[in-house]
Legacy VTK file of the C-alpha trace (Angstrom):
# vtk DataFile Version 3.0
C-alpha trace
ASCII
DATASET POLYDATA
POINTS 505 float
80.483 61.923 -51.991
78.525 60.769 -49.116
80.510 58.840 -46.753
78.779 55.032 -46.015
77.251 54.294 -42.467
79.956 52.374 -40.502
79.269 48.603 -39.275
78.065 48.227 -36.109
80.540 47.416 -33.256
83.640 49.035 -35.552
83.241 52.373 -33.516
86.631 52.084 -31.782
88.615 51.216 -34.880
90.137 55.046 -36.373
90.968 53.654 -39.728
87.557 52.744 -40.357
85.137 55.248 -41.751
82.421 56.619 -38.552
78.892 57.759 -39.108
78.043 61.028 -40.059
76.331 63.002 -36.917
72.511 63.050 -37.628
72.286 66.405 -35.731
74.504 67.712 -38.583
72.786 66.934 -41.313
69.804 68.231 -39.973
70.707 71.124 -39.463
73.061 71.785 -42.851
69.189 70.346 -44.188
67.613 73.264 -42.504
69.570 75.962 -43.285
69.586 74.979 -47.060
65.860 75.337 -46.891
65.884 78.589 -44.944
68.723 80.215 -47.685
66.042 78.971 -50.462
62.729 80.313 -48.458
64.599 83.406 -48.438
65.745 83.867 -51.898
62.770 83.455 -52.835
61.139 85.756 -50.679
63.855 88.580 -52.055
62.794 87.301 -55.794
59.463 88.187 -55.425
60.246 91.247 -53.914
62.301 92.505 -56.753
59.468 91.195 -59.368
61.611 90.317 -62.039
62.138 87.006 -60.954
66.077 87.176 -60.922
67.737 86.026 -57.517
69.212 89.340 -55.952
72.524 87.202 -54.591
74.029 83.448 -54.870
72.516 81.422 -52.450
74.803 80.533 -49.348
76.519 77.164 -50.052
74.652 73.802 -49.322
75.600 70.872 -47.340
76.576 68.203 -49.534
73.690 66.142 -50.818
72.172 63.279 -48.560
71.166 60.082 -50.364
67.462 59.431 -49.411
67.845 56.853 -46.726
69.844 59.475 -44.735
67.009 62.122 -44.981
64.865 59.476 -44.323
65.947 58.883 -41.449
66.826 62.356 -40.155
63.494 63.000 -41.055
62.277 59.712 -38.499
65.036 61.256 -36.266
63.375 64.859 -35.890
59.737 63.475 -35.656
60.836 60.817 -32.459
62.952 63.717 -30.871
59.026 66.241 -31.469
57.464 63.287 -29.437
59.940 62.855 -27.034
60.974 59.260 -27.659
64.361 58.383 -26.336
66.224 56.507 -23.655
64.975 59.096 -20.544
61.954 59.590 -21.472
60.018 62.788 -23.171
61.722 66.124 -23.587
60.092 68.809 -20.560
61.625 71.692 -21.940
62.663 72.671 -25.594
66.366 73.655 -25.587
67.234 76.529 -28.134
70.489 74.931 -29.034
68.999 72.431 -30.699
68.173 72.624 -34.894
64.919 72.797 -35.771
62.506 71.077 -38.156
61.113 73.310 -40.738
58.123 72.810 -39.420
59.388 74.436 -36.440
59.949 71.532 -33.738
63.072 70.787 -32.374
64.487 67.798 -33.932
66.984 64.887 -31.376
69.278 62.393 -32.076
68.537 58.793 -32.718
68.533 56.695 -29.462
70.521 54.030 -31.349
73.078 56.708 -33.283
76.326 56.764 -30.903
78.823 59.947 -31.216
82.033 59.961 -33.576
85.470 61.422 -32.209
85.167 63.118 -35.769
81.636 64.268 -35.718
81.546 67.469 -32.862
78.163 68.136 -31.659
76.838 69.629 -28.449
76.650 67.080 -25.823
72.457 66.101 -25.313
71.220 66.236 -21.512
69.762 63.077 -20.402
66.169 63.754 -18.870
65.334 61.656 -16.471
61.378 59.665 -17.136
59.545 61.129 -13.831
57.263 58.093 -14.458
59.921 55.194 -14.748
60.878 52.762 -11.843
63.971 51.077 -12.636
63.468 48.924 -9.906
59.973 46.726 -11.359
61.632 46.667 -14.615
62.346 42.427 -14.044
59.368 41.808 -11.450
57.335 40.617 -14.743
59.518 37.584 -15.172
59.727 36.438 -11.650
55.981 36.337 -11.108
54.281 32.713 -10.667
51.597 31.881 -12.135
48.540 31.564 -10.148
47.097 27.704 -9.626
43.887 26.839 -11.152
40.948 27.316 -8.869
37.267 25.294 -9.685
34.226 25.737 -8.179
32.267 23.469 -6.389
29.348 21.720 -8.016
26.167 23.174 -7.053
28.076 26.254 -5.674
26.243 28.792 -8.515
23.215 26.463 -8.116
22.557 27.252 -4.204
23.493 30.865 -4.597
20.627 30.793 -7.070
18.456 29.297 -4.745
19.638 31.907 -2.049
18.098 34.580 -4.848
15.412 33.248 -5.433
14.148 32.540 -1.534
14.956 36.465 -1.072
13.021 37.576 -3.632
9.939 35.589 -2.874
10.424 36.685 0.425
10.096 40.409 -0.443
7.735 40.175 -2.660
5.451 38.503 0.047
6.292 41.127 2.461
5.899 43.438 -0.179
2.444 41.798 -0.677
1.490 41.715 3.098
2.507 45.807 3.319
-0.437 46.583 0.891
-2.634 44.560 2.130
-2.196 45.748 6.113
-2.148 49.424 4.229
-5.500 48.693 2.141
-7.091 47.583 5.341
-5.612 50.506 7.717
-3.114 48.571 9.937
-0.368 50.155 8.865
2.776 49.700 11.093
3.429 53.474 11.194
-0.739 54.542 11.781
-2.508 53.898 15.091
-5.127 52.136 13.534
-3.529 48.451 13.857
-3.302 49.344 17.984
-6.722 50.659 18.490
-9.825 48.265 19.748
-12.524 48.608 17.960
-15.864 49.613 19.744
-18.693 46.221 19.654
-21.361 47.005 17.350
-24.934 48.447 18.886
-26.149 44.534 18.032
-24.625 41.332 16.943
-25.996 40.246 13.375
-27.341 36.509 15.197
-29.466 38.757 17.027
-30.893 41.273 14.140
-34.056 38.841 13.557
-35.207 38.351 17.561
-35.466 41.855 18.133
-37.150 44.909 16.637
-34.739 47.472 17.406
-31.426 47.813 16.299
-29.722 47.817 19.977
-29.952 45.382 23.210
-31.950 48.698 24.922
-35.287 47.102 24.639
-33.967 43.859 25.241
-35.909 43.841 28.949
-39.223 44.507 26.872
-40.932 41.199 26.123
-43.303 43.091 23.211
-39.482 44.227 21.215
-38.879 40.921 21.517
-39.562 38.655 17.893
-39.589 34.763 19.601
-42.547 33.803 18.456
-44.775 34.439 15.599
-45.122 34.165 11.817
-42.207 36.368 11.083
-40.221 35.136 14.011
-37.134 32.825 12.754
-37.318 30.667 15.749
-39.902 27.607 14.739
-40.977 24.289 16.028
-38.875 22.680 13.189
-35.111 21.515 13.584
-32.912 22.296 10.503
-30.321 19.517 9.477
-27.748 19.850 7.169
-27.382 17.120 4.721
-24.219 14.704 4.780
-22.721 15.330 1.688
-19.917 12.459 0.924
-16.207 13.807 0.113
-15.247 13.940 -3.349
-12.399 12.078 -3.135
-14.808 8.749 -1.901
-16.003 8.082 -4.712
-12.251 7.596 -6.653
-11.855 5.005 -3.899
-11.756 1.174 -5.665
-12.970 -1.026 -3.361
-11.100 -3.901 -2.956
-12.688 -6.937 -3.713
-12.499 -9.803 -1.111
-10.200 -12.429 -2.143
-11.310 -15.308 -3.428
-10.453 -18.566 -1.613
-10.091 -22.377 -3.068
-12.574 -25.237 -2.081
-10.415 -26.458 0.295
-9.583 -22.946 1.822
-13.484 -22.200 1.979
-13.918 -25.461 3.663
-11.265 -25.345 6.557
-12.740 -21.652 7.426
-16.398 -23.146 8.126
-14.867 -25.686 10.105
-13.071 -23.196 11.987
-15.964 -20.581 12.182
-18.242 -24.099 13.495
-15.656 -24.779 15.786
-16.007 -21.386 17.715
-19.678 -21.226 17.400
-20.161 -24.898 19.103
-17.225 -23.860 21.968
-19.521 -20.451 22.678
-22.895 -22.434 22.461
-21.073 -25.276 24.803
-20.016 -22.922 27.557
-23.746 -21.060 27.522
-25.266 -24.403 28.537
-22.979 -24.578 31.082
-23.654 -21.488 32.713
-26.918 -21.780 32.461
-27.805 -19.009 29.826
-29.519 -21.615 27.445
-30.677 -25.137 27.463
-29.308 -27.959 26.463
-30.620 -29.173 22.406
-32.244 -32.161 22.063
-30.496 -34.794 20.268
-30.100 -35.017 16.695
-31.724 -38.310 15.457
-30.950 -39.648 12.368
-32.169 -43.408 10.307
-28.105 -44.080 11.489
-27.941 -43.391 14.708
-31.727 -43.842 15.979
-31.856 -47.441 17.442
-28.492 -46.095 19.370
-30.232 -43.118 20.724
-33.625 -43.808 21.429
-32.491 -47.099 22.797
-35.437 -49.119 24.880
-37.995 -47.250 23.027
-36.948 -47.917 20.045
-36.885 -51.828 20.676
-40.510 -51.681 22.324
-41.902 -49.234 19.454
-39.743 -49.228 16.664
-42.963 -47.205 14.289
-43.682 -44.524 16.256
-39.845 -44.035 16.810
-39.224 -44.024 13.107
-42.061 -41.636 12.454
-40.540 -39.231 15.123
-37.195 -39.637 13.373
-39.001 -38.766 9.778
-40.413 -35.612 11.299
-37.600 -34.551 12.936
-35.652 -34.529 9.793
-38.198 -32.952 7.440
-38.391 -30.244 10.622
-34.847 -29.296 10.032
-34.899 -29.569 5.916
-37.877 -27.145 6.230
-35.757 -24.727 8.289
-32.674 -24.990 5.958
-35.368 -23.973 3.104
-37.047 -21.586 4.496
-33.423 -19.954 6.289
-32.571 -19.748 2.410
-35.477 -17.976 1.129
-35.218 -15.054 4.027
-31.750 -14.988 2.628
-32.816 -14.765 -1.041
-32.726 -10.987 -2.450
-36.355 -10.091 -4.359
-36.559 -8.775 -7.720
-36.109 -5.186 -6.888
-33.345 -6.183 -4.910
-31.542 -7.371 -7.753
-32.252 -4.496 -10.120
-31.000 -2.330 -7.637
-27.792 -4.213 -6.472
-27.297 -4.837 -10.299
-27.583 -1.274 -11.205
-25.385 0.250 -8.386
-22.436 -2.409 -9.344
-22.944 -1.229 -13.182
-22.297 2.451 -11.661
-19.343 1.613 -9.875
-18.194 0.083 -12.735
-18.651 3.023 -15.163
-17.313 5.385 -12.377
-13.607 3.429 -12.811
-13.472 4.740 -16.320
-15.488 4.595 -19.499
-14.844 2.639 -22.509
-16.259 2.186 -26.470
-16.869 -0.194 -28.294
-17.582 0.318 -32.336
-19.268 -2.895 -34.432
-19.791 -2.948 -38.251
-22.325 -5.425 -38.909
-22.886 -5.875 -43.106
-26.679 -6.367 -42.421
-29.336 -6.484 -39.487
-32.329 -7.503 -41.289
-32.882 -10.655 -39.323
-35.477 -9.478 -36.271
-33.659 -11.898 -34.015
-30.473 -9.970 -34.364
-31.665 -6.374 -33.488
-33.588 -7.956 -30.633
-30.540 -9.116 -29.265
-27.993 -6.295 -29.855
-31.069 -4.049 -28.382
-31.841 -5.759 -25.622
-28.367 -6.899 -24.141
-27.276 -3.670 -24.074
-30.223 -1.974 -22.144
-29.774 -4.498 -19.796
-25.869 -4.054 -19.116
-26.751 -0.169 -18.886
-25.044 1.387 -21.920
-25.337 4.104 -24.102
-25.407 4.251 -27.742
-26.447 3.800 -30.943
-27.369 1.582 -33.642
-27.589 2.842 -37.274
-28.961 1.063 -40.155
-27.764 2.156 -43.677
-27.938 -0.003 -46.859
-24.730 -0.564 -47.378
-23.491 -1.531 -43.574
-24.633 -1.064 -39.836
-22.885 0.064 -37.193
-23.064 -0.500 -33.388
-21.461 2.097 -31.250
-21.904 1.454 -26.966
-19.955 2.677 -24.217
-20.181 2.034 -20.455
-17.593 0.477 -17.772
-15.297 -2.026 -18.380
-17.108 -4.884 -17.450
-20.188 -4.117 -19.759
-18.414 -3.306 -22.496
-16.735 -6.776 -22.709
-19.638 -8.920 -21.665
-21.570 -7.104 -24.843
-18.110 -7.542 -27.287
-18.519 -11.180 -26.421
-22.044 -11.295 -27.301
-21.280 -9.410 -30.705
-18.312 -11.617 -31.759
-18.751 -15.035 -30.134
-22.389 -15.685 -29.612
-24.490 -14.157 -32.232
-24.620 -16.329 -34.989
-25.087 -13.846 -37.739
-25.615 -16.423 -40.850
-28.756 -17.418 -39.295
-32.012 -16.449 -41.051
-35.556 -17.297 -40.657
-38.436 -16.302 -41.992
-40.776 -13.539 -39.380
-43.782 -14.669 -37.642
-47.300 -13.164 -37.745
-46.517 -10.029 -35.573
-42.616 -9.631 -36.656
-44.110 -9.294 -39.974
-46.638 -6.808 -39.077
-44.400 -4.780 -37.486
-42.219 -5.064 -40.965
-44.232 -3.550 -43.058
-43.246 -0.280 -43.008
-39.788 -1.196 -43.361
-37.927 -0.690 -46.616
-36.684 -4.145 -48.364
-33.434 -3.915 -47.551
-34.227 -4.282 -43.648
-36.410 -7.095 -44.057
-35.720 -10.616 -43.552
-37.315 -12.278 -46.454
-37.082 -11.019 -50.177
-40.022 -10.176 -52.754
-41.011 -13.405 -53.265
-41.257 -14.171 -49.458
-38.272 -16.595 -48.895
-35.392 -15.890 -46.476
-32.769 -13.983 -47.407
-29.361 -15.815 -47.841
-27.034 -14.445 -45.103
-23.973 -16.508 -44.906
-22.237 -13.558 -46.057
-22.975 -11.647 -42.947
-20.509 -10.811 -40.010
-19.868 -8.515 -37.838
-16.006 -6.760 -36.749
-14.600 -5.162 -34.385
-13.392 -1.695 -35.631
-12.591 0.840 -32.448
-12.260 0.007 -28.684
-10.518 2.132 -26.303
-11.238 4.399 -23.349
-13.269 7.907 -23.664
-13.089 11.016 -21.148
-17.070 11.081 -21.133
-19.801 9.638 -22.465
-20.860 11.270 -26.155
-24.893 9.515 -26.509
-27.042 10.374 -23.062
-29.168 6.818 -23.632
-29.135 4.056 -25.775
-31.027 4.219 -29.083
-31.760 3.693 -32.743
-31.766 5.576 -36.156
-32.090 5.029 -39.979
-30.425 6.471 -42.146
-30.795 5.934 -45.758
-27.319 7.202 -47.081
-23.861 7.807 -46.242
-23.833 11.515 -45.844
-27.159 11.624 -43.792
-25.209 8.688 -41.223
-22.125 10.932 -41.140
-24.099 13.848 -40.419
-26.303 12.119 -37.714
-22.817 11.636 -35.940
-20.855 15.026 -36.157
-23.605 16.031 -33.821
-21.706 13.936 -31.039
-17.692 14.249 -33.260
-17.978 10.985 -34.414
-18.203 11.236 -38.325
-14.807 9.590 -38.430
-16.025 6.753 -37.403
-18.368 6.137 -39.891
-15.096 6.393 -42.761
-12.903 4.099 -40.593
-16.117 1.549 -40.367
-16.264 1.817 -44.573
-12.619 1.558 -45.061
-11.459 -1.174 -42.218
-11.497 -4.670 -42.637
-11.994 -5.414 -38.517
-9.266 -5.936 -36.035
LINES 1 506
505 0 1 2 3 4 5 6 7 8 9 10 11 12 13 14 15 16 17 18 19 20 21 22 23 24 25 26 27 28 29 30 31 32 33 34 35 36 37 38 39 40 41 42 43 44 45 46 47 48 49 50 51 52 53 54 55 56 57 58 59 60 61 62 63 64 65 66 67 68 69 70 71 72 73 74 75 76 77 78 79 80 81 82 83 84 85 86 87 88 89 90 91 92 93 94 95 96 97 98 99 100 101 102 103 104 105 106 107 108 109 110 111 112 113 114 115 116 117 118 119 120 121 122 123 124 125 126 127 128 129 130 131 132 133 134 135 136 137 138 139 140 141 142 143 144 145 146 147 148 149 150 151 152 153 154 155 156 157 158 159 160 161 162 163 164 165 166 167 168 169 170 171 172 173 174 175 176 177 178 179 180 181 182 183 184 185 186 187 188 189 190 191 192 193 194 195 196 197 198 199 200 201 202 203 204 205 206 207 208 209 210 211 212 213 214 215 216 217 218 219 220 221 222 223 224 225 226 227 228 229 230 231 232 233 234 235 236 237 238 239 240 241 242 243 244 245 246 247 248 249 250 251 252 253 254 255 256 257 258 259 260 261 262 263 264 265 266 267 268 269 270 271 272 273 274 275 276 277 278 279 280 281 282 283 284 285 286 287 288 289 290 291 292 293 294 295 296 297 298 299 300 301 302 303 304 305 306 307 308 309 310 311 312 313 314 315 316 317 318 319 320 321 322 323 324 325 326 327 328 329 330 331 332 333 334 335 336 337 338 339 340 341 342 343 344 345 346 347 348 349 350 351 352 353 354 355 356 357 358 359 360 361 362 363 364 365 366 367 368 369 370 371 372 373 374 375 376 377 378 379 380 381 382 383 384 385 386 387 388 389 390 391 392 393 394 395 396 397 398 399 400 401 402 403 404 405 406 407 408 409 410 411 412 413 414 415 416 417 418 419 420 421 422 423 424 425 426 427 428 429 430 431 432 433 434 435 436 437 438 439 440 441 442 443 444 445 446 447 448 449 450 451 452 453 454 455 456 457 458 459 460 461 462 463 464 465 466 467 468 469 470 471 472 473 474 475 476 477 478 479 480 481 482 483 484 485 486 487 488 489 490 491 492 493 494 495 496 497 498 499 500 501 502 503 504
């Protein structure tokens, strides 16, 4: 019977049962298999299948956790595990494994006083240093180090500065090399000789050199292909681009009172400067000023011994001076071209700030009086358009600066009275004629149409890049899809839907 593994620590203790040497076993284990391998060997030889002789005896029979672990025992003593390290040399003392390695002892098995075995040489690890075997333990641990903020961010930076920086020396190295000034040619250090004749001078002379510049008949100064002339060339003054963003500032605008103390101020000076001339010399000194007030104070004596003639005098003295006030005023008064023109450059300015639209939907415009005024007003504040007449509504689409735009939206909404009717004169209804009936004012039987249902809303405003109609005009259209087709020629069909389906703002 197979003797039990002793408890750990009961090794010194004789009356207590000790652990079997594992070298033992193994190799009692190994020469059982050999005495099998070879009666078998000497069965088949004989071919009758008998054994030839009793096989030797066998060591008694391990229990499987024994061979189990003789087994683990053999394959850590192949490898070389064990308390100093791998085996360097096999020893032939040792057992083997059938598989032909040498088996060891287990690291943990201790020797029995029973149990004699041959003692095991302890080989020394080349590769172990007893001496770092706590150093793992007494390391500290390292502190916790942050970075800077902006520390990765300025390297970066650093990066990206040196690349651009190669790249435009890179850049500067082709082009010196596409134009021959290479640092390592002698191109870049070599003057280059002045050409046989500047190109100023190509048209004064017939040759191509200065040689026959001493001969006055190679010389090209005058004549009909000669480019000197009797005329002076100047260039034109062209204005910067960026004048014409400026906004002019607008002076500011000053009370009654404020206007009032600055003319007495701007008087003031004048009279001081005219008061010191007269004293110099440089002009002489005004009459006085007579007035119905002050006239028997002035004229005195003469006015007692002739006081008609002195108030005629005083009469023509002061038509004299409302004369010059009227006639200072008209010199001062701008003439009708004058206006036009100041008008129209303030209406440029205006649309140069920025451009704005304006859409109307008016329910009819068969009243003359109405398309007059919608026609007119906005020729006259310089805007571009259209008006379109449909049966079923008419719509007013202008655009121009600011200030146009909302003079003309005041007109539309607040002045026009649109429920106003009247029947056409001689020549309105001449021109009528050829209209169809519903753009006429009066019905079939020649009375005015009833328009107190007529009105007209606002249904777009808001600022455009550029201006989509080049002047301002009129068209008829008889149906919806002809209107909406008129307008997709400038992208403005939408409008026509948002006109049908909007109430006004």
């Amino acid at each position: 019977m197979v003797e039990k593994r002793p408890h750990p620590g009961d090794h010194g203790d004789p009356n207590k049962r000790s652990k079997p040497d594992p070298i033992a076993l193994a190799r009692a284990k190994a020469a059982e298999i050999t005495a099998r391998a070879k009666a078998a060997q000497m069965a088949k030889a004989n071919g009758n299948g008998a054994p030839s002789s009793p096989a030797p005896a066998a060591a008694p029979t391990l229990s499987k956790l024994e061979a189990f672990k003789a087994r683990l025992a053999n394959i850590s003593a192949a490898k070389g595990i064990g308390s100093g390290g791998p085996v360097t040399s096999a020893d032939p003392s040792r057992p083997t494994a059938p598989d032909g390695k040498p088996t060891r002892p287990d690291a943990k098995a201790e020797e029995k006083p029973e149990t004699k075995s041959e003692p095991v040489k302890e080989v020394v690890n080349p590769y172990f240093d007893p001496s770092s075997a706590g150093t793992s333990r007494d390391t500290k641990p390292r502190d916790l180090q942050f970075n800077s903020r902006g520390k990765y961010l300025e390297q970066g930076s650093k990066l990206r500065a040196q690349r651009r920086l190669e790249q435009v020396k890179k850049t500067l190295a082709l082009k010196a090399r596409r134009a021959g000034l290479d640092e390592n040619s002698e191109k870049g250090y070599l003057i280059q000789p002045p050409p046989d004749i500047e190109w100023w001078d190509e048209g004064l002379l017939d040759d191509k050199s200065y040689e026959g510049l001493d001969n006055p008949a190679k010389l090209k100064l005058a004549g009909e292909d000669s480019v000197v002339t009797i005329y002076i060339q100047h260039p034109p003054y062209l204005k910067a681009p960026q004048d014409q963003l400026l906004h002019i500032a607008k002076p500011m605008h000053l009370t009654p009172k404020e206007q009032a103390k600055l003319r007495r101020m701007r008087r003031a000076e004048e009279l001081k400067e005219h008061q010191a001339k007269i004293r110099l010399g440089l002009e002489p000194p005004p009459p006085p000023k007579v007035k119905r007030g002050n006239m028997m104070r002035v004229m005195g004596e003469q006015a007692i011994a002739d006081p008609t003639a002195v108030e005629q005098l005083v009469e023509a003295q002061i038509q004299e001076r409302l004369d010059k006030h009227l006639a200072t005023n008209e010199e001062r008064k701008l003439t009708k071209e004058q206006r036009h023109t100041k008008l129209q450059e303030q209406q440029q300015k205006d649309a140069q700030k920025g451009l704005y639209m304006c859409v109307f939907k008016i329910d009819t415009l068969a009243f003359g009086k109405h398309r007059y005024k919608v026609d007119n007003n906005a020729k006259q504040l310089a805007l571009t358009g259209i008006t379109i007449f449909n049966p079923n509504l008419n719509m007013v689409i202008v655009e121009g600066g600011v200030h146009s735009v909302n003079k003309y939206k005041k007109l539309m909404l607040q002045r026009v009275k649109w429920s106003e009717n009247a029947p056409p004169t001689e020549t309105q209804a001449e021109k009528q004629m050829n209209d169809p009936p519903w753009l006429r004012s009066v019905d079939a039987d020649g009375n005015p149409k009833d328009l107190s249902y007529n009105t007209c809303k606002l249904v777009f405003e808001g600022e455009v890049k550029q201006r989509s109609f080049r002047k301002w005009g009129a068209k008829r259209c008889e149906t919806d899809g002809e209107a909406r087709e008129f307008l997709s020629r400038s992208k403005l069909d939408s409008l026509w839907a948002l006109a049908k389906s909007s109430s006004g703002i």
